[in-house]
NUMIKE-490254 format. One record per residue (C-alpha): residue number from 1; x, y, z. Coordinates in nm, 2 decimals, decimal comma, padded with zeros to 4 digits. Layout:
BEGIN
+-----+--------+--------+--------+
:   i :      u :      v :      w :
+-----+--------+--------+--------+
: NUM :      X :      Y :      Z :
...
+-----+--------+--------+--------+
//
This chain:
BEGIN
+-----+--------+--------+--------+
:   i :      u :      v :      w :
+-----+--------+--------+--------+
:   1 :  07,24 : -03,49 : -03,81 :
:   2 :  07,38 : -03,21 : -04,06 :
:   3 :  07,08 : -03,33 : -04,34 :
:   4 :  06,81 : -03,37 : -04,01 :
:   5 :  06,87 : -03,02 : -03,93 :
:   6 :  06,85 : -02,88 : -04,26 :
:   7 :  06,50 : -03,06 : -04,33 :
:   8 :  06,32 : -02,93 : -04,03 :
:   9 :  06,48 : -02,63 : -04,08 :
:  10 :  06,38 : -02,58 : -04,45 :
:  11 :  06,01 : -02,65 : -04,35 :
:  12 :  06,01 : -02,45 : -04,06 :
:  13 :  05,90 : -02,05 : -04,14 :
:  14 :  06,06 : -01,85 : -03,85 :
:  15 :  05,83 : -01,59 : -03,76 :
:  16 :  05,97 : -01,27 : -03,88 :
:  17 :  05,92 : -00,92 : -03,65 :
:  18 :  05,79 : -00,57 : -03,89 :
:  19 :  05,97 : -00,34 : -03,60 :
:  20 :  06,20 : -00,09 : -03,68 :
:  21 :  06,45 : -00,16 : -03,38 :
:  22 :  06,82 : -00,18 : -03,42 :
:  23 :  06,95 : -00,54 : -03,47 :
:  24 :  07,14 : -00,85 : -03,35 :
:  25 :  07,24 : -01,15 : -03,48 :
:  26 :  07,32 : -01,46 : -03,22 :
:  27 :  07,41 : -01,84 : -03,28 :
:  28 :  07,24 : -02,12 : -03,20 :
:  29 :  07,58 : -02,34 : -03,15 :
:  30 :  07,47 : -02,76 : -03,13 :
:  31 :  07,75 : -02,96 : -03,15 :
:  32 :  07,82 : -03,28 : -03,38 :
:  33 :  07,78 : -03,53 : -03,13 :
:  34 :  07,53 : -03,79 : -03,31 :
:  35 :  07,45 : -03,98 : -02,96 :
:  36 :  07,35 : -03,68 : -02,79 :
:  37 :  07,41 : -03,29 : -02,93 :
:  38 :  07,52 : -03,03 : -02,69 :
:  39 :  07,39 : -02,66 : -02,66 :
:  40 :  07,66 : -02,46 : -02,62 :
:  41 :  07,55 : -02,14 : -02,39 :
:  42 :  07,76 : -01,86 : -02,24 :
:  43 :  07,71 : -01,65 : -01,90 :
:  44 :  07,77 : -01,28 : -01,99 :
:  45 :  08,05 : -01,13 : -01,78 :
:  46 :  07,91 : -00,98 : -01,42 :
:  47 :  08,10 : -00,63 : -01,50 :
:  48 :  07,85 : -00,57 : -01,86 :
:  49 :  07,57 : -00,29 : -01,85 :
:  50 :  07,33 : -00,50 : -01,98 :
:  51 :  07,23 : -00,87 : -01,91 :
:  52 :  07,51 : -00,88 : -01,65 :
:  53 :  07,53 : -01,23 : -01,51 :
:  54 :  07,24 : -01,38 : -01,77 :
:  55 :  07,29 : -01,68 : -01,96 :
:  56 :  07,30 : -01,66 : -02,28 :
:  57 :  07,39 : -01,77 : -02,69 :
:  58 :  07,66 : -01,61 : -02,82 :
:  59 :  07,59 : -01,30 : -03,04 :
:  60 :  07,53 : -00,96 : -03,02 :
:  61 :  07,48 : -00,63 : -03,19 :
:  62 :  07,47 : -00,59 : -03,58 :
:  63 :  07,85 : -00,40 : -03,71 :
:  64 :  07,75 : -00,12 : -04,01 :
:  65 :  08,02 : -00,34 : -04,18 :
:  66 :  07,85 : -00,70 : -04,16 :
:  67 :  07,70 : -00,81 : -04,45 :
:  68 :  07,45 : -01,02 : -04,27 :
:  69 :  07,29 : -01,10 : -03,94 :
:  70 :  07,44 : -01,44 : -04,00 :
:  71 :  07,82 : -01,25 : -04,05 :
:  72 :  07,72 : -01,06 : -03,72 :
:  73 :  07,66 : -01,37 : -03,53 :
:  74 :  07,94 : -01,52 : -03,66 :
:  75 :  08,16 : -01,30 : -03,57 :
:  76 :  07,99 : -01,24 : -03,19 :
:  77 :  08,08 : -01,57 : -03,15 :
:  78 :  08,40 : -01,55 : -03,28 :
:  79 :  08,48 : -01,26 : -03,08 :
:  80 :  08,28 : -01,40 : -02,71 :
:  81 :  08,39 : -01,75 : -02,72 :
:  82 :  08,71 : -01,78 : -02,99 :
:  83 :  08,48 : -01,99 : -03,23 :
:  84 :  08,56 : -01,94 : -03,58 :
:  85 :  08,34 : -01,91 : -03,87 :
:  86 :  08,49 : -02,17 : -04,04 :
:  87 :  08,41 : -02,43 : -03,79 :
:  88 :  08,05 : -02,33 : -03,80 :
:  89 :  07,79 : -02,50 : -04,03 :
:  90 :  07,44 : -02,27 : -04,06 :
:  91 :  07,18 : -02,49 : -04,09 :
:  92 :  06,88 : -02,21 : -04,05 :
:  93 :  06,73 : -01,99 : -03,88 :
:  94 :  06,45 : -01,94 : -03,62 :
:  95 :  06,21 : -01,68 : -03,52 :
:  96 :  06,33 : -01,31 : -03,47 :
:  97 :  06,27 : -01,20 : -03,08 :
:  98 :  06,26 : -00,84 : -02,92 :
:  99 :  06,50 : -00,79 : -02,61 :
: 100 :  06,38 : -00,61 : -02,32 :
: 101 :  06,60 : -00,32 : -02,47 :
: 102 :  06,43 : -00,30 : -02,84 :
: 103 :  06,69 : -00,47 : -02,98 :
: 104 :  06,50 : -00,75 : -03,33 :
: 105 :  06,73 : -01,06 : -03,23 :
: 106 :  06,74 : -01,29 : -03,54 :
: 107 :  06,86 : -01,62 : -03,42 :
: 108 :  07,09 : -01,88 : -03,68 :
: 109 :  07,12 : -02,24 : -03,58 :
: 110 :  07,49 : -02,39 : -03,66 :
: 111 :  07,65 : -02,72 : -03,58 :
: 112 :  07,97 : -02,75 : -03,42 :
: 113 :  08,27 : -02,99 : -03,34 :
: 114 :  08,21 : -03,12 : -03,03 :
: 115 :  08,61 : -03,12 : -02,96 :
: 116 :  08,59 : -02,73 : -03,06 :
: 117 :  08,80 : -02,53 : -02,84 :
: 118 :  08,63 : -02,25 : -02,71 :
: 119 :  08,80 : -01,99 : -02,51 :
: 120 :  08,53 : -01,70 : -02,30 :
: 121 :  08,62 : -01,34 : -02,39 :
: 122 :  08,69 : -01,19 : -02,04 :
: 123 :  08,58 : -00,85 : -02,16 :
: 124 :  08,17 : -01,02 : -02,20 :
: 125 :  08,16 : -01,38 : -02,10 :
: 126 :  08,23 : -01,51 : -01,77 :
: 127 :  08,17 : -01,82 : -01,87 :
: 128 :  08,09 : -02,14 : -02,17 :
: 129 :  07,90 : -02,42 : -02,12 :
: 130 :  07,74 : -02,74 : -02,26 :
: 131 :  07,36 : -02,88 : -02,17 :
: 132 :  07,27 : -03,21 : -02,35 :
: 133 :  06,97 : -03,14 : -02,59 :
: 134 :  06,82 : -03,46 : -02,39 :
: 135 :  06,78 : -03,23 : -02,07 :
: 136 :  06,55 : -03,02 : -02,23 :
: 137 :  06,34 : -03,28 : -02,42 :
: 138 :  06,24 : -03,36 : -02,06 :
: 139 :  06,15 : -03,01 : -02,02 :
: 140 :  06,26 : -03,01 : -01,65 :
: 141 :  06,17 : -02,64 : -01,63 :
: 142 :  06,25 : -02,51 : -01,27 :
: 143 :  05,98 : -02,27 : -01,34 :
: 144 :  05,74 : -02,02 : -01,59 :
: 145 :  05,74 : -01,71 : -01,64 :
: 146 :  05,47 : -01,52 : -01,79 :
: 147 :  05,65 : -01,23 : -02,02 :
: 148 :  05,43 : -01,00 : -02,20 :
: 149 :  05,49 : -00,92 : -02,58 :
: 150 :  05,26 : -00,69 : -02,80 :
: 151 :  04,97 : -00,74 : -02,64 :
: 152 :  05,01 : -01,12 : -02,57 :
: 153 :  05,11 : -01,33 : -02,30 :
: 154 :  05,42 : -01,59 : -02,32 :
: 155 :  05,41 : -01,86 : -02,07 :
: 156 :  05,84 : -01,87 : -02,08 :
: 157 :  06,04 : -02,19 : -01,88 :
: 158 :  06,35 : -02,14 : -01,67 :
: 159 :  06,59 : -02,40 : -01,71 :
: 160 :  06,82 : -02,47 : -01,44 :
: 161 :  07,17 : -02,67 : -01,54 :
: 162 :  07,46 : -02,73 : -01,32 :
: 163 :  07,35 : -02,36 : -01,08 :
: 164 :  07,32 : -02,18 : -01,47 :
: 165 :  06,92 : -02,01 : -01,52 :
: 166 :  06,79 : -02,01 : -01,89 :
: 167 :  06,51 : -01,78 : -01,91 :
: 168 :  06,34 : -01,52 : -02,05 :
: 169 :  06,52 : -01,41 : -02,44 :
: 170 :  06,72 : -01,77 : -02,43 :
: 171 :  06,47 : -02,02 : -02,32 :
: 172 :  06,24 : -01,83 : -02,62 :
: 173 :  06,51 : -01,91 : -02,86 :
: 174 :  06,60 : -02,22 : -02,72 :
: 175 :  06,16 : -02,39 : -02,73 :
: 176 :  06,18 : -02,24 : -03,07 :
: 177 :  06,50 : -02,46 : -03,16 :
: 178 :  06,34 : -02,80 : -02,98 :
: 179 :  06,04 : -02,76 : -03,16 :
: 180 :  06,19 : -02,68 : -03,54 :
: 181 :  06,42 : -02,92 : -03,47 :
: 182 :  06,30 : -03,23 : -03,26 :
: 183 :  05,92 : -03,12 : -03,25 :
: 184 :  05,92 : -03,08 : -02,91 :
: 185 :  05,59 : -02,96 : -02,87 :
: 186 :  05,64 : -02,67 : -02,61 :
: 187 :  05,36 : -02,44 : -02,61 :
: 188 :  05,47 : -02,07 : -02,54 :
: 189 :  05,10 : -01,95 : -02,55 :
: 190 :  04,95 : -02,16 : -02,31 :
: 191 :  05,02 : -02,18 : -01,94 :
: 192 :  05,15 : -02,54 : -01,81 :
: 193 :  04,89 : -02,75 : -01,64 :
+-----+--------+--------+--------+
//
């Protein structure tokens, strides 16, 4: 799975973003199970001034101390859901995204232990969860929403797992992910027939 990864990954050129905006960095967590991977998503904590309630990958705001975007999403996730670095494997990155607030996400992809214990930060995350990959190979979207970016148009699905919606920032990161990674062939430019 590790060296699958990496190859689609190496050939994959994530589109990067020429905006001066402050940054983020966020993880992409897939677990090691060989069978059938796991995304591991979080839903921010209801009390947050921002994305309150959202589902999300762990991650957040760049520190001036972080060397990296990778450190700062390594650390996010360390900090929202008690996963540590050293359990993380970066495999790549994907395309950089713009938030609703003018924040450049830059997203890296890492594999997990699927036995990792994760514990939610009650200060930001309400909750962790796991959807199969399999589930959105199916793309079962409950429904598309058309976002509009620099003059263009995104045709965006909502997912719906177990009562959680990913949308809008996620499900961007998340079709970039199925199609670097399994070639999923999800068209963000197009609207569904």
């Amino acid at each position: 799975m590790l060296d699958h990864f990496k190859r689609c990954l190496d050939r994959h050129t994530p589109q990067q973003i020429a905006l001066d905006y402050p940054e983020a960095g966020i993880l992409v967590p897939v677990t090691d199970r060989a069978s059938d991977p796991e995304l591991i998503l979080t839903q921010r904590a209801a009390h947050l001034k921002t994305h309150r309630g959202q589902v999300a990958f762990p991650g957040g705001k760049r520190d001036l101390s972080d060397r990296s975007l990778e450190e700062t999403a390594l650390r996010e996730t360390h900090e929202e859901i008690g996963l540590p670095p050293s359990q993380v494997q970066v495999v790549g990155s994907l395309s950089q995204v713009v938030s609703r607030h003018r924040i450049l996400v830059t997203p890296y992809v890492g594999i997990v232990p699927h036995g990792a214990v994760l514990e939610a930060s009650p200060a930001e995350i309400d909750a962790i969860f796991k959807v199969p990959v399999s589930f959105f190979m199916d793309d079962r979207r409950l429904r598309t929403d058309a976002l509009g970016f620099q003059g263009s148009t995104l045709y965006v699905p909502c997912y719906e797992w177990q009562g959680y919606h990913i949308w809008g920032l996620s499900a961007v990161v998340l079709v970039d992910f199925l199609n670097a990674v399994y070639d999923a062939g999800i068209d963000l430019l197009e609207a569904p027939k």
